[in-house]
C-alpha positions as CSV (number, residue, x, y, z in Angstrom):
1,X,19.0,2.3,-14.7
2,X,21.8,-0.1,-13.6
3,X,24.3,-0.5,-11.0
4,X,26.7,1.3,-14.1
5,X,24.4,4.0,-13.9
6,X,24.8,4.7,-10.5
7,X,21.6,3.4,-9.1
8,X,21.2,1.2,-6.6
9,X,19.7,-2.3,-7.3
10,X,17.4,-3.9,-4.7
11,X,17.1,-7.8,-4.6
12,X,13.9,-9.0,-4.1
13,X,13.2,-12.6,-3.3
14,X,10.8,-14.0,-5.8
15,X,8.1,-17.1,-4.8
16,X,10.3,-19.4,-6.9
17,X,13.6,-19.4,-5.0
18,X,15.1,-20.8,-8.1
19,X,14.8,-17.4,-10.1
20,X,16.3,-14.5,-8.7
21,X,14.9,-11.3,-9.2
22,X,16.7,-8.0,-9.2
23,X,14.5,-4.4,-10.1
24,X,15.6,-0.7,-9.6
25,X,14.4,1.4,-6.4
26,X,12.0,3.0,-8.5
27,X,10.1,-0.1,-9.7
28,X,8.0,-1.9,-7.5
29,X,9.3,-5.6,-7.1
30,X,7.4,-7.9,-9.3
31,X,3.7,-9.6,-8.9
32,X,5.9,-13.4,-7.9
33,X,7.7,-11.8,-5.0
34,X,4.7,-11.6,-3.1
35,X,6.8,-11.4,0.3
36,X,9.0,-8.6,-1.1
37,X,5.8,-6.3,-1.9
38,X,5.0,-7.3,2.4
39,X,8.5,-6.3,3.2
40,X,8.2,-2.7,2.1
41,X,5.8,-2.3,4.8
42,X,7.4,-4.1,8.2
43,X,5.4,-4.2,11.6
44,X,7.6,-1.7,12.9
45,X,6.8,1.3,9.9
46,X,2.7,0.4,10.9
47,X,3.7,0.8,15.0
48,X,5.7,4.1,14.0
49,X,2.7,5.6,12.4
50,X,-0.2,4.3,14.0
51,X,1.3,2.7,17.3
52,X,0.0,-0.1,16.6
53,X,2.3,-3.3,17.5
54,X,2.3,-6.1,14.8
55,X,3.0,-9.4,14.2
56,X,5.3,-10.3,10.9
57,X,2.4,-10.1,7.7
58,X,1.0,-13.0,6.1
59,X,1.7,-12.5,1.9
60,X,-0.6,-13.9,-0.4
61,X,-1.4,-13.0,-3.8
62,X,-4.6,-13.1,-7.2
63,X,-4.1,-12.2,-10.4
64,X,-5.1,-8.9,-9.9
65,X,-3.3,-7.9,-6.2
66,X,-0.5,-8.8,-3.5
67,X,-2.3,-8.6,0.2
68,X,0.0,-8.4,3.0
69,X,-2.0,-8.9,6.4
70,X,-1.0,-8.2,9.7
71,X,-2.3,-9.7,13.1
72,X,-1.8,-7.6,16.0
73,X,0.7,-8.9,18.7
74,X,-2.1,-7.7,21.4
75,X,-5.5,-10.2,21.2
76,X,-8.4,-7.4,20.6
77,X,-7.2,-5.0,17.9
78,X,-8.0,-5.2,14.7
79,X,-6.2,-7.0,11.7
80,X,-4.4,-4.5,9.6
81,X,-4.4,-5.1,5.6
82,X,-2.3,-3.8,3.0
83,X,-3.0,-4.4,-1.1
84,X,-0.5,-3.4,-3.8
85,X,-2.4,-3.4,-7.3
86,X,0.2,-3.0,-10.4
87,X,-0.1,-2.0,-13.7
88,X,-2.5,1.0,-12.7
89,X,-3.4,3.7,-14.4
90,X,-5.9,6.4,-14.1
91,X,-8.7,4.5,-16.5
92,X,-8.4,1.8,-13.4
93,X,-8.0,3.3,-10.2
94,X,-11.2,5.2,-11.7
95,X,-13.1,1.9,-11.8
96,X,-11.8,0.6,-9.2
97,X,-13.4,3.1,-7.2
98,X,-16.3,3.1,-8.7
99,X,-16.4,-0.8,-7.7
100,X,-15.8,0.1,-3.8
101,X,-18.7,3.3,-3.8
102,X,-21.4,2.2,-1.5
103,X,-24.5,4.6,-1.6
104,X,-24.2,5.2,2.7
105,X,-20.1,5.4,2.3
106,X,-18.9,6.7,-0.8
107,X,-15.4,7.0,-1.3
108,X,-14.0,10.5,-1.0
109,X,-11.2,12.5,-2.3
110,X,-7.7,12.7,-0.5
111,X,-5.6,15.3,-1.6
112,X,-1.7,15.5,-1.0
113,X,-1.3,11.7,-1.7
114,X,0.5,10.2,-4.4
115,X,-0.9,10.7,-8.0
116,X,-4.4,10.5,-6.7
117,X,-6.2,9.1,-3.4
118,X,-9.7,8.2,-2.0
119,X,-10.7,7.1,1.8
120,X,-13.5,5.9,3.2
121,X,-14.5,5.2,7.6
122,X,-16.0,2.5,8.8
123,X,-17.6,2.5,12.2
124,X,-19.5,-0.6,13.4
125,X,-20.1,0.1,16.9
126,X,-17.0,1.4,18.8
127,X,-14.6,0.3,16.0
128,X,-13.5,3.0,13.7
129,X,-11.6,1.9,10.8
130,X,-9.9,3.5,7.0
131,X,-10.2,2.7,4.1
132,X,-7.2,4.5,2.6
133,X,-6.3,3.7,-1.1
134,X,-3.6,6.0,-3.3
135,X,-2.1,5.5,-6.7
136,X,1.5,6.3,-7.7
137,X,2.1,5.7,-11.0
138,X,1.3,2.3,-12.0
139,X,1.0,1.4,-8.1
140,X,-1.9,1.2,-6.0
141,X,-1.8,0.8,-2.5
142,X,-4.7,0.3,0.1
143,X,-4.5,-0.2,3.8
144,X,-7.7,-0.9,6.1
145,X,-6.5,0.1,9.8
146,X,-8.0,1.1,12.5
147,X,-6.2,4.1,14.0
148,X,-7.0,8.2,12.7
149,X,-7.3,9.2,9.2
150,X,-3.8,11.1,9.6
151,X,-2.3,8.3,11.0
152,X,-3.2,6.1,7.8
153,X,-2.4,8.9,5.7
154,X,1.0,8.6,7.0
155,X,1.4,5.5,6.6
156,X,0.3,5.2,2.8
157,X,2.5,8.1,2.0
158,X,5.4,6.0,3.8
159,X,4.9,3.2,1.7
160,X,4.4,4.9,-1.4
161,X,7.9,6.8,-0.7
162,X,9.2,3.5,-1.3
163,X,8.2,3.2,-4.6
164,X,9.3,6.2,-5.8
């Protein structure tokens, strides 16, 4: 759809400042725009859904994902990271979790998030932390936060409203 067609465009500022990118609400931006993947999830979403105060993210990008990590404003918590994987599909997301079992923390099933979701907790002594990873269609995104499983399901479901 185009601006003709009623929908909205969304200008996303690739890595090469020289090429301007332009996609539709309902597309993620593209893999070069590493920053614009980082700017669907600012510091102040994360502190509305798991009151956690953050400092702008740090974008960096493989082939195969966009990472988007967050430093917390007070010295002590935890770093918060977010991953966008595109050009999923079912087939992948299935291997992909296969890849992340660990026979002591398997991934589980989370149901009510996106096309299909997994989680996993983490404690290493008094630090509890999620593993929360959902697909949306060809999107996957993962966040590792400390905070409560709900909290972190919020936020996923946040980000993945974006996409849609």
């Amino acid at each position: 759809m185009s601006e003709a067609d009623g929908a909205p465009q969304t200008t996303v500022a690739p890595l090469d400042e020289d090429a301007p990118s332009t996609v539709e609400p309902t597309r993620p931006p593209s893999t070069t725009g590493a920053g614009a993947w980082c700017a669907l999830v600012p510091p102040s979403l994360v502190a509305s859904t798991l009151g956690i105060q953050l400092r702008e993210p740090t974008a960096s990008f493989t082939p195969d994902e966009i990472r988007c990590t967050y430093v917390p404003v007070t010295e002590g918590e935890l770093t918060i990271g977010v991953r966008f994987r595109v050009h999923q599909d079912q087939t992948t997301f299935a291997a992909y979790r296969a890849s992340l079992d660990r026979p002591t923390e398997p991934m589980l099933d989370l149901a009510g998030v996106g096309d299909e979701a997994i989680y996993r907790t983490n404690e290493f002594d008094i630090q509890i932390t999620h593993v929360v990873i959902a697909r949306a269609g060809s999107v996957v995104v993962e966040l590792e936060a400390p905070g409560t499983l709900e909290g972190c399901t919020a936020l996923v479901k946040a980000i993945l409203a974006q996409l849609a």
